[in-house]
C-alpha positions in Angstrom: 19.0 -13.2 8.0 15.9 -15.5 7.8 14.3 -13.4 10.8 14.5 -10.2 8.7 13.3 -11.9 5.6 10.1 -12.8 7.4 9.8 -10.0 9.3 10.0 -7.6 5.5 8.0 -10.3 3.8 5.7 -10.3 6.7 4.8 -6.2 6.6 4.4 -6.4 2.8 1.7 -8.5 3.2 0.3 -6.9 5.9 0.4 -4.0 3.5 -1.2 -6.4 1.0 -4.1 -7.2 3.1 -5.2 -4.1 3.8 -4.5 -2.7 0.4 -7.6 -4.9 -0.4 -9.9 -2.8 2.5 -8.3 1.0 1.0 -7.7 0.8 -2.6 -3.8 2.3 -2.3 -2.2 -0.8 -3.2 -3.3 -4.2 -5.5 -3.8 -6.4 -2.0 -4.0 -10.1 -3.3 -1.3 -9.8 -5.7 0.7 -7.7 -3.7 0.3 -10.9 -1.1 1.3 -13.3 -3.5 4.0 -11.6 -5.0 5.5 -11.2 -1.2 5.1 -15.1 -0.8 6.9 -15.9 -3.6 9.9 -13.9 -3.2 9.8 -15.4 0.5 10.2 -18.8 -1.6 13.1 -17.8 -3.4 15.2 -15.9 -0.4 14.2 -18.9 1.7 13.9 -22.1 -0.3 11.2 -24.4 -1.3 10.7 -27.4 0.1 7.3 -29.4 -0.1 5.7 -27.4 2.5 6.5 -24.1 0.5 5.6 -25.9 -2.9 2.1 -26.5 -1.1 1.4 -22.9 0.1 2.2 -21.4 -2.4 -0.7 -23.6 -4.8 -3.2 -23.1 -1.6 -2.1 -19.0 -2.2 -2.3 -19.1 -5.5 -5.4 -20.6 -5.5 -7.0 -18.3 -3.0 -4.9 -15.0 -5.7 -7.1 -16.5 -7.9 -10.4 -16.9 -5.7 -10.0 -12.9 -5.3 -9.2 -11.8 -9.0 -12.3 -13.5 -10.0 -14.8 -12.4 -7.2 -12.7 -8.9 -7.7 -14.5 -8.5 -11.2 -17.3 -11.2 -10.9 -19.2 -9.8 -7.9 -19.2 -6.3 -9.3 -20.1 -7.1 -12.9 -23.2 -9.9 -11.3 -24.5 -7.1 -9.3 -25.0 -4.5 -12.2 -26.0 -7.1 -14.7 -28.8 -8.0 -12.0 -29.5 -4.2 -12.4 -29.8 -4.3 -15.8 -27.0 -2.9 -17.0 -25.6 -4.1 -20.5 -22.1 -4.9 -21.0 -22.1 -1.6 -22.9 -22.6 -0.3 -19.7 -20.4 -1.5 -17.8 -17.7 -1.3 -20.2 -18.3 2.2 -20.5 -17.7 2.4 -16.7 -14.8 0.3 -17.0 -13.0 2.6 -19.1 -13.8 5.5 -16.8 -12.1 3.6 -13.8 -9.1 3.5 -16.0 -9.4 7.3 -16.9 -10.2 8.0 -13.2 -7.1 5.4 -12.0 -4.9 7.7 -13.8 -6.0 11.3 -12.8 -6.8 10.3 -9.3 -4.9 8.6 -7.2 -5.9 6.0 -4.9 -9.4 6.3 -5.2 -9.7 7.3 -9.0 -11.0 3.9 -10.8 -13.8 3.5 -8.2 -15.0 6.7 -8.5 -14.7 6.7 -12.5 -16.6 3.4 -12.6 -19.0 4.5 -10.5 -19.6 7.6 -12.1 -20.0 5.6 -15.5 -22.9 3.5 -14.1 -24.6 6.6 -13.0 -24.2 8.9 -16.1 -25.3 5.6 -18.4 -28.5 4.8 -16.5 -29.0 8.5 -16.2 -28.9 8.6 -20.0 -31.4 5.7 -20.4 -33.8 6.4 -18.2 -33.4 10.2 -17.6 -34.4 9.8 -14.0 -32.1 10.8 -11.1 -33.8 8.6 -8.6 -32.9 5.3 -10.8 -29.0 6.8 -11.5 -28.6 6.5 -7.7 -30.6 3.5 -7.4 -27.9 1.9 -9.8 -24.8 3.7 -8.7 -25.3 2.3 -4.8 -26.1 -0.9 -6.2 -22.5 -1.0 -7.8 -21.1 0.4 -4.6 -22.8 -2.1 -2.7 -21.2 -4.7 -5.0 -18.1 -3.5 -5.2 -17.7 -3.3 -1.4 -18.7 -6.9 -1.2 -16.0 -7.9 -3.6 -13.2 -5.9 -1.2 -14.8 -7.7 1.3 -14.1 -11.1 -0.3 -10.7 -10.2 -1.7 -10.1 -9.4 2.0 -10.8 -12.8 3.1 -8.7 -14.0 0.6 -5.8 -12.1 1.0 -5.9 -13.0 4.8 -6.3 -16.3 3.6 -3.3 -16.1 2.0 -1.4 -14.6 5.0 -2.6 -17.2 7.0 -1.3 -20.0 4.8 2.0 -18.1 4.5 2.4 -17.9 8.5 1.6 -21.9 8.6 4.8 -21.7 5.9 7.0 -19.8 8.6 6.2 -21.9 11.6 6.3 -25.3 9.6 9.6 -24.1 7.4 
């Protein structure tokens, strides 16, 4: 029973990872959430009480460079927080009527119809809006690393457990 468990536990977090790389599913948590129900089927013991703070430690590394890296880059841009709020609630809109790819294509649409509307030149809208994609592909990027960081830690789990 233990083999199946890690083999299921092992292909959601597979799943995890690259959900970070195509926006279908929330990667890191996804990761973490798969860890810690491998916890509870298998047991803790100290080894398990340790990976799981390294994981959630590295969940957390990737919610914050998930929002930070995005938000640095267009505040370096100059946009406001207005801005970018405004963006943010077109991701939500977008999350909802598309799937998959909706809340990166609302944000980045709000960037590019804000600076469009302050400076009223096309050139600087695009300028802007591949900044923010720029920026937002770093931060998969990172939550990438993170997530396999996580995956990595978890398989030192299995072998050590």
């Amino acid at each position: 029973m233990d083999t199946a468990i890690t083999i299921v536990i092992g292909v959601i977090i597979a799943a995890g990872v690259v959900g970070t790389l195509i926006p279908i599913l929330p990667g890191p948590i996804l990761v973490w959430l798969a860890t810690v129900v491998y916890g509870l089927l298998t047991g803790f013991d100290a080894v398990a009480w340790i990976s799981l703070v390294v994981i959630t430690a590295l969940l957390m590394a990737a919610i914050y460079l998930g929002f930070r890296l995005p938000q640095q880059s267009a505040a370096s841009e100059g946009l406001t927080l207005g801005t970018q709020l405004f963006a943010v609630a077109l991701a939500v809109i977008g999350f909802f009527l598309i799937p998959i790819v909706g809340a990166a294509i609302g944000f980045v649409t709000g960037v590019w119809l804000v600076r469009y509307r302050q400076m009223s030149n096309v050139a600087a809208a695009n300028r802007s809006t591949v900044m923010t994609l720029k920026a937002i592909s770093k931060a998969a990027i990172a939550q990438f690393l993170c997530a396999l960081g996580m995956a990595g830690v978890w398989g030192v789990w299995v072998l050590t457990g």
